[in-house]
N, C-alpha and C positions, 0 to 999 in steps of 0.2 A: 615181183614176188608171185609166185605161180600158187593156184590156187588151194593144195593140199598145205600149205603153208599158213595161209590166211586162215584154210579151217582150224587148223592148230590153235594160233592167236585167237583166235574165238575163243575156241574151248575154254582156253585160260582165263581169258574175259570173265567169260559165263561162269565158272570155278570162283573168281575171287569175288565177284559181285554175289554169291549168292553165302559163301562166307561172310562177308559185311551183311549181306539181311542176318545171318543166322545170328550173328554178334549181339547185332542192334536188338534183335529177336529176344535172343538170351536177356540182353540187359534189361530190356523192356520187362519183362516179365519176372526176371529176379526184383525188381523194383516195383511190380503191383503185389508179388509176394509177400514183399516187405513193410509195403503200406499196409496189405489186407492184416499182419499182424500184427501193424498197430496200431489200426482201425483196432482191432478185437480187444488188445490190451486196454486201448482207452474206452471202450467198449464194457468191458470187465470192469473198470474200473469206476467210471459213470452209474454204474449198475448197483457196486460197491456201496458208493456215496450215496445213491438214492434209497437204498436198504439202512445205513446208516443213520439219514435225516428221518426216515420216516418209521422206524421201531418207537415206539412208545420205550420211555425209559423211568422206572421211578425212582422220586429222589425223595430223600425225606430232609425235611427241613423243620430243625430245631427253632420255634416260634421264640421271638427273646421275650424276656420277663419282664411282665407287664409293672411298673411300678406302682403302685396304687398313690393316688393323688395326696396330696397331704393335706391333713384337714385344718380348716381355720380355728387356732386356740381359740378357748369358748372362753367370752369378758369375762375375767377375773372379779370374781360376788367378795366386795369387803363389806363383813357383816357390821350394823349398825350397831355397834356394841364397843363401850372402852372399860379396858380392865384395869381396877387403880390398884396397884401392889408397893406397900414400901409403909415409911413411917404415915401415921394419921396427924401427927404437930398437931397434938393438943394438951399439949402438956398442963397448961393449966386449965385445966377441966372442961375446955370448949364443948360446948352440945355436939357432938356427932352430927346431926342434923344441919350444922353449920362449917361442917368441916370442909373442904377445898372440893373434893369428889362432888359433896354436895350440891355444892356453890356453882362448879360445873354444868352439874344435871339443870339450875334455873338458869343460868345464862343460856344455853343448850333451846327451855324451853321459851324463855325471852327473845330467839334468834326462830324461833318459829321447827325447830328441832324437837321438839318434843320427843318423836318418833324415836330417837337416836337412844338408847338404854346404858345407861353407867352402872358398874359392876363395882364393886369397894369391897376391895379384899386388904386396905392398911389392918397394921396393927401396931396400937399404939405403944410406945415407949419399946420399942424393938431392934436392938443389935440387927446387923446384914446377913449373922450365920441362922438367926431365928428365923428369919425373912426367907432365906433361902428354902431353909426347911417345910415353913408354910406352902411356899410355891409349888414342894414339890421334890426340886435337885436332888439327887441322888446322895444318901446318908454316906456312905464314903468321900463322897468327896467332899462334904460337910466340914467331916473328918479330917480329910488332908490341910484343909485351912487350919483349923484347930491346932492340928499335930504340926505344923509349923511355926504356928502362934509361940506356940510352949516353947521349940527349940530354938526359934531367935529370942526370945525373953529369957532363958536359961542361958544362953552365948552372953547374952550384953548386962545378966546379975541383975534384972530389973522384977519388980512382982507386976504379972501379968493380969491387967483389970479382966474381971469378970465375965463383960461381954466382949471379950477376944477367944472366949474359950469355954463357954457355958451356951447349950441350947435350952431356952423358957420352959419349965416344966409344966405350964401350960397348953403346951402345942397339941396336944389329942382334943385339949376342948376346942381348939378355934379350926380346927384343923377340918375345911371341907375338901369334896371332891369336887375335882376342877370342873366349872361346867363354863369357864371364859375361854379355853385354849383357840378360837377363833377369831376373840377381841384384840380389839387394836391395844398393846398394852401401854399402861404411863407407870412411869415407876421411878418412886422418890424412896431413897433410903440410904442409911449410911449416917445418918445426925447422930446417932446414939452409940457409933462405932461398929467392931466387929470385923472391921478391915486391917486392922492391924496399921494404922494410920498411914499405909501404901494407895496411893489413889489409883496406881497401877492394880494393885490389887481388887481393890473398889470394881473398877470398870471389868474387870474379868468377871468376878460374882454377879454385877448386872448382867451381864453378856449368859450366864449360867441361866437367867432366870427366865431371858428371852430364850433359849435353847427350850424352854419349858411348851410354850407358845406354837401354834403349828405354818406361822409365817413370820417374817421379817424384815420385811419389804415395810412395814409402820408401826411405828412405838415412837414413845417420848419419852425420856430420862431427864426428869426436871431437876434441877442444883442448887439443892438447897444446902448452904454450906454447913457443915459438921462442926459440931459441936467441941470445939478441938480449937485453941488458940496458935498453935505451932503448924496450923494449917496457912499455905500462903492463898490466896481464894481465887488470884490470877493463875498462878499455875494449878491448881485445884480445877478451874475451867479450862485452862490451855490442851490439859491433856485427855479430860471428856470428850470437848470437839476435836480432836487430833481420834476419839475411837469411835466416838461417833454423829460426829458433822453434824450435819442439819437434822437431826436427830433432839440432840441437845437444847433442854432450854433453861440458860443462865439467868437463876434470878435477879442478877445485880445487870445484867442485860436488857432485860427486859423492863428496868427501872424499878425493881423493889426497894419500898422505902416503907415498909411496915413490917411489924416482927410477922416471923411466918406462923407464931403461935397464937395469935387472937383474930377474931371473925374480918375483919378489914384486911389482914396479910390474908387469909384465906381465900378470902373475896379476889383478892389480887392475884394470884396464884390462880385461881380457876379462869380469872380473865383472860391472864399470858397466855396459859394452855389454850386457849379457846381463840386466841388472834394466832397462837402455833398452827394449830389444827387448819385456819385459814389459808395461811401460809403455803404448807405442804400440801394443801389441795385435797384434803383427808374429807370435809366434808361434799366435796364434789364428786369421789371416788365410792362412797358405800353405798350401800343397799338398803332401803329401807323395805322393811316386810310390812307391805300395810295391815292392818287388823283387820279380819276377815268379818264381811256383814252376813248377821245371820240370816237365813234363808227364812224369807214370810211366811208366817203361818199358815198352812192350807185350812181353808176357811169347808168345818161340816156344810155338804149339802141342806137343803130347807128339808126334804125329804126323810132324809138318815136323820136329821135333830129330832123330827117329830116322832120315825120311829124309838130313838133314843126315849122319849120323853114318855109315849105310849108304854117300854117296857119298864120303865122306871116310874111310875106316879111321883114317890117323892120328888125326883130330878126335876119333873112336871112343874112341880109348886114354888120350887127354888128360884129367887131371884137370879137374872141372867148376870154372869163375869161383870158385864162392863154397863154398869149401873149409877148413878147418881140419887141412885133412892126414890126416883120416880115410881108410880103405880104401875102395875104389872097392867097388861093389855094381853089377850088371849085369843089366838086366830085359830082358825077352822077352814083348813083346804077342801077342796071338791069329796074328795073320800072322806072324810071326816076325820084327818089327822088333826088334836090341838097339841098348838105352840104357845108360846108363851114370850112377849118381845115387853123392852122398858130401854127406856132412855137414857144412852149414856151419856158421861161429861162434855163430849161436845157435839150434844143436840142432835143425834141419832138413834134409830130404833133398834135393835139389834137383838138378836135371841144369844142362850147360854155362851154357843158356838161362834158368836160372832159374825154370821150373817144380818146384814144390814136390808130394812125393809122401810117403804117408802110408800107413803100414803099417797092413794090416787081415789077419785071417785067411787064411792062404792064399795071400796076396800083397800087392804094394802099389795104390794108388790116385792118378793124377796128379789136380791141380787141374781136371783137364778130364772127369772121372768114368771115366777109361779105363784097364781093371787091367791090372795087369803080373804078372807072374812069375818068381822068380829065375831067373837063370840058371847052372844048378850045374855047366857043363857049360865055361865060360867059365874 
């Protein structure tokens, strides 16, 4: 191969070798072009994020509603008081003073109760619609008993006794304003009728009288059976306790064996109520109001007595308050204020005022450290 030939082949050489850098070149470089933008992209973008994360942003947030704590109900106060409403059974002329309520109040103070105050609102020889009205019940529906009385006694052709349908023309005189609606009430009535000899009925008008009342959580409806032969006194109690349970207390239950009309049935009757009262836990549950002590008497200064006595001469000459009749004794303080002091009932010196002085050497001494000296001259 002669040598313009070789130079040829060269040239060629040199031609495509520099082709291939130029490629390599190219692609090199299209490819940091292409990183470089997306370096920048991700770049923008980091940038983005970080403007993002770091803006302050406000938010408002609806606080939730605080519940307020629930307060502990405050111990139920049952006041130490029972209200007796219903018949008084005494029909044959028992002293009031001896009547059941009564009989109560000393068992009451025999059990160390004293404190506990009974209320006696009976009235004696009284139908259940007089009773009602006493308490209080609302005079229509008085009425509606009444107005029903009439229309089954007219259906069945029968003449309707008296007290089915007559209220005591009486009732403005006995008739106070309630001052029990607090008391635990006990309530006996029904012996004299007025119920329309319905025991159903009976328990509904008790139920009225308790509505009177401003609790119901304590009462007692004692059973004393009705004056009424064509009464069965088993179902007459069946359906008491079927209205109101442990409420109820059945005379024939509780073993009465004396009329409920003279002072021994009475006696008895306040007893049951009183082993009832037991029972139901009534006197562990009320409140007694102790009786409030009066506040001591603040005893005059030595001082202000003898001014007292200075502007008054007569007050001066007066035998002091608390005295046994002993001779007056008459002192003389440093300024020449006199007093006047005598000994009371138990063997004390004491002026008008009741300041107490005490004889020491020389002279006396009031409760105020301030000495006296007779006055010999008096």
């Amino acid at each position: 191969m002669n040598s313009k030939v070789k130079t040829v082949l060269f040239a060629i050489c040199l031609l495509m070798m520099g082709g291939t850098v130029g490629f390599v070149g190219l692609k090199i470089y299209s490819s940091q072009k292409e990183n470089a933008k997306y370096r920048a992209e991700a770049r923008t973008e980091s940038e983005s994020v970080t403007d993002y994360s770091t803006t302050s942003v406000e938010v408002t947030v609806t606080p939730e509603s605080t519940v307020a704590p629930t307060q502990a109900p405050e111990p139920s106060v049952i006041p130490a008081a029972f209200s007796f409403r219903g018949d008084t059974l005494d029909e044959d002329g028992t002293d009031p003073a001896l009547g059941y309520p009564a009989m109560f109040q000393q068992i009451l103070a025999d059990n160390g109760k004293q404190d506990i105050k009974v209320e006696d609102f009976t009235w004696e020889n009284s139908g259940s619609l007089s009773q009602m009205m006493l308490a209080g019940v609302d005079e229509n529906l008085v009425n509606s008993y009444i107005s029903n009385h009439q229309a089954a006694a007219e259906a069945a052709g029968a003449e309707l006794e008296p007290v089915e349908s007559v209220i005591r023309d009486d009732l403005a005189e006995v008739k106070k304003e309630r001052t029990d609606l607090d008391s635990i009430p006990v309530l006996c009535m029904g012996y004299f009728g007025g119920w329309n000899n319905a025991v159903e009925e009976l328990v509904d008008q008790y139920s009225r009288i308790l509505d009177t009342y401003n609790r119901r959580d304590r009462f007692i409806v004692i059973g004393v059976y009705p004056d009424n032969e064509n009464i069965d006194h088993g179902a007459y109690d069946q359906i008491l306790v079927s209205a109101f349970g442990e409420h109820y207390l059945s005379m024939e239950a509780a073993g009465m064996d004396q009329p409920a009309f003279d002072d021994a049935g009475h006696r008895q009757i306040a007893q049951a109520l009183f082993d009832k009262c037991n029972e139901l836990g009534y006197f562990d549950t009320i409140t007694v109001t102790p009786t409030p002590t009066p506040a001591p008497e603040v005893q005059q200064p030595a001082a202000d007595a003898a001014a007292d006595q200075a502007a008054d001469p007569a007050a001066a000459n007066a035998a002091p308050a608390m005295t046994d009749g002993s001779a007056l004794i008459t002192l003389k303080d440093v300024s020449g204020n006199l007093i006047q002091i005598s000994q009371n009932a138990s063997g004390q010196y004491v002026d008008v005022s009741g300041n107490i002085y005490t004889q020491e050497s020389g002279g006396w001494k009031d409760s105020k450290g301030n000495i006296w000296k007779e006055n010999k001259n008096n």
